[in-house]
Backbone atoms as SQL, in Angstrom:
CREATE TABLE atoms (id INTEGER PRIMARY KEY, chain TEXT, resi INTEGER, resn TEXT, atom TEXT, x REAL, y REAL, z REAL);
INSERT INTO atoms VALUES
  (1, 'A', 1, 'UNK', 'N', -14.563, 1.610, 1.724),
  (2, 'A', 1, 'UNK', 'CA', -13.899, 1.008, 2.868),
  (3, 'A', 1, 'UNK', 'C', -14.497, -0.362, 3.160),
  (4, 'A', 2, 'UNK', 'N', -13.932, -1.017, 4.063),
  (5, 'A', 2, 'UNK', 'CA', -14.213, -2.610, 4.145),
  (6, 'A', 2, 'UNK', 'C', -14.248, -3.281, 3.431),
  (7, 'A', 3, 'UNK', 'N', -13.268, -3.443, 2.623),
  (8, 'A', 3, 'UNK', 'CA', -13.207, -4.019, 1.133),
  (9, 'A', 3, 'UNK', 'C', -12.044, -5.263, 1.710),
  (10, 'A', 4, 'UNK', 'N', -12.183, -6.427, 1.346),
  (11, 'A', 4, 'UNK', 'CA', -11.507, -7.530, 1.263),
  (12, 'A', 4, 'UNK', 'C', -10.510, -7.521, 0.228),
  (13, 'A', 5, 'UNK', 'N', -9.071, -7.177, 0.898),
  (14, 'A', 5, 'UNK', 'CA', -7.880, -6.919, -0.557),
  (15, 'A', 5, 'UNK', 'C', -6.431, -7.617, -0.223),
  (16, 'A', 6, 'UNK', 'N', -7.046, -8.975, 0.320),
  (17, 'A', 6, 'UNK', 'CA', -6.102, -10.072, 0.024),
  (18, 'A', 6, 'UNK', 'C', -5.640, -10.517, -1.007),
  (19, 'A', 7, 'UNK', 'N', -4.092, -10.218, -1.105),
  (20, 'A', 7, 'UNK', 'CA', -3.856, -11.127, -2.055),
  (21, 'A', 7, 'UNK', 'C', -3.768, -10.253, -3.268),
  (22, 'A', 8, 'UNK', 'N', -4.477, -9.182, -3.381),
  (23, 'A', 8, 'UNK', 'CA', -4.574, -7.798, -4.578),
  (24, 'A', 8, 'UNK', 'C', -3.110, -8.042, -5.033),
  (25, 'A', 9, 'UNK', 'N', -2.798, -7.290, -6.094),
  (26, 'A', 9, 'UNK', 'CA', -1.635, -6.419, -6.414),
  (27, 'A', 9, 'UNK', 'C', -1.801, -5.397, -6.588),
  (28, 'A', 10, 'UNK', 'N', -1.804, -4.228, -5.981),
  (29, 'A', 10, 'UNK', 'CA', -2.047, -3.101, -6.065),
  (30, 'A', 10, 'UNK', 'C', -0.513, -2.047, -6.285),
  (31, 'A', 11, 'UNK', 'N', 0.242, -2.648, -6.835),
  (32, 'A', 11, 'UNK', 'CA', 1.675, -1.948, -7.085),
  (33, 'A', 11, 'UNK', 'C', 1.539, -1.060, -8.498),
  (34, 'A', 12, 'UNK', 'N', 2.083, -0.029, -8.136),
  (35, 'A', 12, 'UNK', 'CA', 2.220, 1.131, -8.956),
  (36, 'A', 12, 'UNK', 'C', 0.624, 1.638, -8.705),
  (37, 'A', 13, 'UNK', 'N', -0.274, 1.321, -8.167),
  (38, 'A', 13, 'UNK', 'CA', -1.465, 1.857, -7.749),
  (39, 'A', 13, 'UNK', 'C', -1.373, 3.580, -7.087),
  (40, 'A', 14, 'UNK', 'N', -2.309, 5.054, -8.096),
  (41, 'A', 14, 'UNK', 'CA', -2.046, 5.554, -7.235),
  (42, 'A', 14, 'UNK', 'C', -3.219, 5.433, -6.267),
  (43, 'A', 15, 'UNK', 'N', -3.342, 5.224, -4.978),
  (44, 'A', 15, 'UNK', 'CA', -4.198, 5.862, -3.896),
  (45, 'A', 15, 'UNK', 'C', -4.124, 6.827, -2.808),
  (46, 'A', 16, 'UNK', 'N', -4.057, 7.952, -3.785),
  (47, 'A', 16, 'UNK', 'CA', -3.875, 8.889, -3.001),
  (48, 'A', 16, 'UNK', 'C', -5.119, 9.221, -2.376),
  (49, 'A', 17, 'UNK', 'N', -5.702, 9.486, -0.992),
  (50, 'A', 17, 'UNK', 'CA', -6.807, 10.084, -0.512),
  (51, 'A', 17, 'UNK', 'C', -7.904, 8.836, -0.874),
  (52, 'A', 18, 'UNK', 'N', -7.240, 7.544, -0.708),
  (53, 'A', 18, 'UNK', 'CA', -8.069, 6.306, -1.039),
  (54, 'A', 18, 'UNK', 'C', -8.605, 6.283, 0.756),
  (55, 'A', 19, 'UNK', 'N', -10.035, 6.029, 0.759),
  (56, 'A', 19, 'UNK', 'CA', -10.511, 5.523, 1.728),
  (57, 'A', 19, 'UNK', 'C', -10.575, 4.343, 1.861),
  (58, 'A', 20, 'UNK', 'N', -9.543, 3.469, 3.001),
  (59, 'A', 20, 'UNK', 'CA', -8.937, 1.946, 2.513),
  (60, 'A', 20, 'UNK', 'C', -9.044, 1.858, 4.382),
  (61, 'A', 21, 'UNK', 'N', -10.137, 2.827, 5.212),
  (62, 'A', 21, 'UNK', 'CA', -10.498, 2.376, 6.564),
  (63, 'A', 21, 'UNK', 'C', -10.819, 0.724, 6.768),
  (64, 'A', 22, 'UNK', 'N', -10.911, 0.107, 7.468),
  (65, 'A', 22, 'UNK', 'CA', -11.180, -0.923, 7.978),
  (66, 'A', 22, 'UNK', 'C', -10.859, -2.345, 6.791),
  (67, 'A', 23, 'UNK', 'N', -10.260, -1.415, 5.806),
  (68, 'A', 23, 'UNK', 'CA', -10.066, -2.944, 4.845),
  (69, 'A', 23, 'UNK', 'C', -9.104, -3.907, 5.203),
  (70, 'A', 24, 'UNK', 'N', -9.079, -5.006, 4.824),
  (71, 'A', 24, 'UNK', 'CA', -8.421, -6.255, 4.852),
  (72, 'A', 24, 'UNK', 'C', -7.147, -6.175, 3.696),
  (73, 'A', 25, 'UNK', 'N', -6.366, -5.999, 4.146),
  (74, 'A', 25, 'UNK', 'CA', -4.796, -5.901, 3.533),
  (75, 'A', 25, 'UNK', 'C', -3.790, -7.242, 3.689),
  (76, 'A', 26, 'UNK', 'N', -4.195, -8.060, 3.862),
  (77, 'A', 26, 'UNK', 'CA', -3.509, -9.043, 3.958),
  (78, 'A', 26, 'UNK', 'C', -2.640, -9.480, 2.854),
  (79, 'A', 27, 'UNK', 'N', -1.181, -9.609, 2.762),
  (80, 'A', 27, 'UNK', 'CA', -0.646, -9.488, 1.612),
  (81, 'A', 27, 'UNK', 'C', -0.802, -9.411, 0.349),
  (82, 'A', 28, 'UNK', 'N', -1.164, -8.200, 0.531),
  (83, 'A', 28, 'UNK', 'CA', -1.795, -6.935, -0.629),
  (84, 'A', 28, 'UNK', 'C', -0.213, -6.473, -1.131),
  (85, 'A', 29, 'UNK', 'N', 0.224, -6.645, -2.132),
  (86, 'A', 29, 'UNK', 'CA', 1.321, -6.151, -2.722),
  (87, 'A', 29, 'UNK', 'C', 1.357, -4.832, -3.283),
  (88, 'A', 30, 'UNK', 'N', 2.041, -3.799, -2.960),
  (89, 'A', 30, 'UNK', 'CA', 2.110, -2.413, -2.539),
  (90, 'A', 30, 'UNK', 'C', 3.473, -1.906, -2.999),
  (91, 'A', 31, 'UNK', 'N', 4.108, -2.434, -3.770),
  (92, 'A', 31, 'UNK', 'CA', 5.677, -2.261, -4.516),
  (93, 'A', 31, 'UNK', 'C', 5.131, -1.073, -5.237),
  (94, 'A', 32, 'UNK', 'N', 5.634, 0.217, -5.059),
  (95, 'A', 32, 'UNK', 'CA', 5.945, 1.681, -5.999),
  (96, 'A', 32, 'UNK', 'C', 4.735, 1.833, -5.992),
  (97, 'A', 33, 'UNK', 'N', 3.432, 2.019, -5.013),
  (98, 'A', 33, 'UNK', 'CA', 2.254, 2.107, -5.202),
  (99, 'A', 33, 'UNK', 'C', 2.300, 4.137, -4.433),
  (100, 'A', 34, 'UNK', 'N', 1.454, 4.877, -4.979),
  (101, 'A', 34, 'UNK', 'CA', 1.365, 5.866, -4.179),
  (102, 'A', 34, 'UNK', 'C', 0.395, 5.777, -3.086),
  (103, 'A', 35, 'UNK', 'N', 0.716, 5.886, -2.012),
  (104, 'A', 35, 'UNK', 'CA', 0.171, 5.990, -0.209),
  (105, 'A', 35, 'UNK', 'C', -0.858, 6.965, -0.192),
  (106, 'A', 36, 'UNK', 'N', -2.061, 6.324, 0.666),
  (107, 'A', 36, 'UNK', 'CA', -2.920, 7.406, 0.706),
  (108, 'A', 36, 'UNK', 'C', -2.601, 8.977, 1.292),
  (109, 'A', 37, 'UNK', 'N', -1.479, 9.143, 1.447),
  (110, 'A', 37, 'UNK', 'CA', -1.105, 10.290, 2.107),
  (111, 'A', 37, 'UNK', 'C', 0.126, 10.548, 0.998),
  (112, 'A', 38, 'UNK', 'N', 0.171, 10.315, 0.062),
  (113, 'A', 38, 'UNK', 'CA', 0.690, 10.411, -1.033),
  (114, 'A', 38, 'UNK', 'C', 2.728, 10.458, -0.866),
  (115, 'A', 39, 'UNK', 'N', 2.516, 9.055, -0.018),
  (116, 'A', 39, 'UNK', 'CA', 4.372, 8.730, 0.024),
  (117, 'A', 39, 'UNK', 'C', 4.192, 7.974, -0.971),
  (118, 'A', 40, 'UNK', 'N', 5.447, 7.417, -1.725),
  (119, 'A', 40, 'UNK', 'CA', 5.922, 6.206, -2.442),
  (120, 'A', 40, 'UNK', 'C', 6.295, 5.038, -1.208),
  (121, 'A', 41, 'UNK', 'N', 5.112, 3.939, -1.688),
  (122, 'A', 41, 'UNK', 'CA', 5.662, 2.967, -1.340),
  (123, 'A', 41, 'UNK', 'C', 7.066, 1.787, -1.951),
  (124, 'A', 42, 'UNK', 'N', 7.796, 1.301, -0.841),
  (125, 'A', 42, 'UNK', 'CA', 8.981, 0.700, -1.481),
  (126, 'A', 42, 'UNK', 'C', 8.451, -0.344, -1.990),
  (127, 'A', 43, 'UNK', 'N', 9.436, -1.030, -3.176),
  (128, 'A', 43, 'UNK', 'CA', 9.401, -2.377, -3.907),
  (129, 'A', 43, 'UNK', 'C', 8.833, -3.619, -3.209),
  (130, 'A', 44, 'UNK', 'N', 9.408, -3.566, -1.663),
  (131, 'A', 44, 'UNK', 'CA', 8.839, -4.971, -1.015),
  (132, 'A', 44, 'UNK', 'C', 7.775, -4.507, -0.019),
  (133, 'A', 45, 'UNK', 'N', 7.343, -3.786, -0.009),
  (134, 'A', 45, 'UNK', 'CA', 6.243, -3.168, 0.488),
  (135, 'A', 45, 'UNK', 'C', 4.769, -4.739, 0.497),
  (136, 'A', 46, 'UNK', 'N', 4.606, -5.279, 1.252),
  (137, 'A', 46, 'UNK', 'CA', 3.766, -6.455, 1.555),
  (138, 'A', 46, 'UNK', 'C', 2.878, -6.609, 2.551),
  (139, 'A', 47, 'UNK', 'N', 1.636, -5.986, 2.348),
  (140, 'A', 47, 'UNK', 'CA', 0.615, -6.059, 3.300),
  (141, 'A', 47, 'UNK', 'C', 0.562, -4.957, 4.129),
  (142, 'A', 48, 'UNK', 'N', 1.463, -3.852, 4.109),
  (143, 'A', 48, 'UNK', 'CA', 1.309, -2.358, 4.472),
  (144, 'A', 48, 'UNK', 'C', 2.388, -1.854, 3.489),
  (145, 'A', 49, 'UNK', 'N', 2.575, -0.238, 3.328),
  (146, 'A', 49, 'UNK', 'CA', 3.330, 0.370, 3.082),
  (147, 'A', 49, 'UNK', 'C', 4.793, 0.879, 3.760),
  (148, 'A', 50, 'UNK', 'N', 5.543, 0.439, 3.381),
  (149, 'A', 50, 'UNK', 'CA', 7.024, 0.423, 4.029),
  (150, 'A', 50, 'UNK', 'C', 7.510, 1.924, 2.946),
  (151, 'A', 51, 'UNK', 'N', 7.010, 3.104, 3.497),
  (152, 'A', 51, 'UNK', 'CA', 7.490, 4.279, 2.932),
  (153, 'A', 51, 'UNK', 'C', 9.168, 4.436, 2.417),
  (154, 'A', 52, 'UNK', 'N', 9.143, 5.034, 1.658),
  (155, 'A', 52, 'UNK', 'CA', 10.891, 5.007, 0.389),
  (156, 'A', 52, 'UNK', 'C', 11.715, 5.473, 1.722),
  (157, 'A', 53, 'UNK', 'N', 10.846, 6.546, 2.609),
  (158, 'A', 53, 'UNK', 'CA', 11.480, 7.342, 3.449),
  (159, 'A', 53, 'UNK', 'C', 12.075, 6.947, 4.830),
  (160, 'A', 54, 'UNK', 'N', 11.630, 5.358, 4.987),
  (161, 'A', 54, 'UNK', 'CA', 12.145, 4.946, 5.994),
  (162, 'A', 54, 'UNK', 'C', 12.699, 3.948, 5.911),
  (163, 'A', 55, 'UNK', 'N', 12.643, 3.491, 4.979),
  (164, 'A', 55, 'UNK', 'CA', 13.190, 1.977, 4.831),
  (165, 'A', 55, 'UNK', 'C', 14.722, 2.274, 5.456),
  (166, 'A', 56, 'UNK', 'N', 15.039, 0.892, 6.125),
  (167, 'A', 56, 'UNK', 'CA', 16.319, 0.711, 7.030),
  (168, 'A', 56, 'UNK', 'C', 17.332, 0.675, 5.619),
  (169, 'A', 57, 'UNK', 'N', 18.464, 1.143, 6.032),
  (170, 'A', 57, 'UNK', 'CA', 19.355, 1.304, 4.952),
  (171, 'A', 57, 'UNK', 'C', 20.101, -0.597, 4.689);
């Protein structure tokens, strides 16, 4: 945790049960990455996870 992850690409990443507390996510790219709570994140997923399951139609 507290890891500086600006700017990462972390897409198609799985982190499931990743301890990612207090880190720095600042457009951290997250396209089809697995969620620490093990959702699929969507394609434009940018600096958080925009779950498959909610995205606005």
């Amino acid at each position: 945790s507290y890891a500086d992850l600006t700017n990462a690409d972390l897409s198609y990443t799985d982190l499931t049960n990743a301890n990612l507390g207090g880190s720095k996510l600042d457009n951290v790219r997250l396209g089809n990455a697995i969620w620490i709570d093990g959702q699929l994140c969507a394609p434009h997923s940018i600096g958080y996870c925009i779950t498959v399951d909610s995205q606005e139609p």
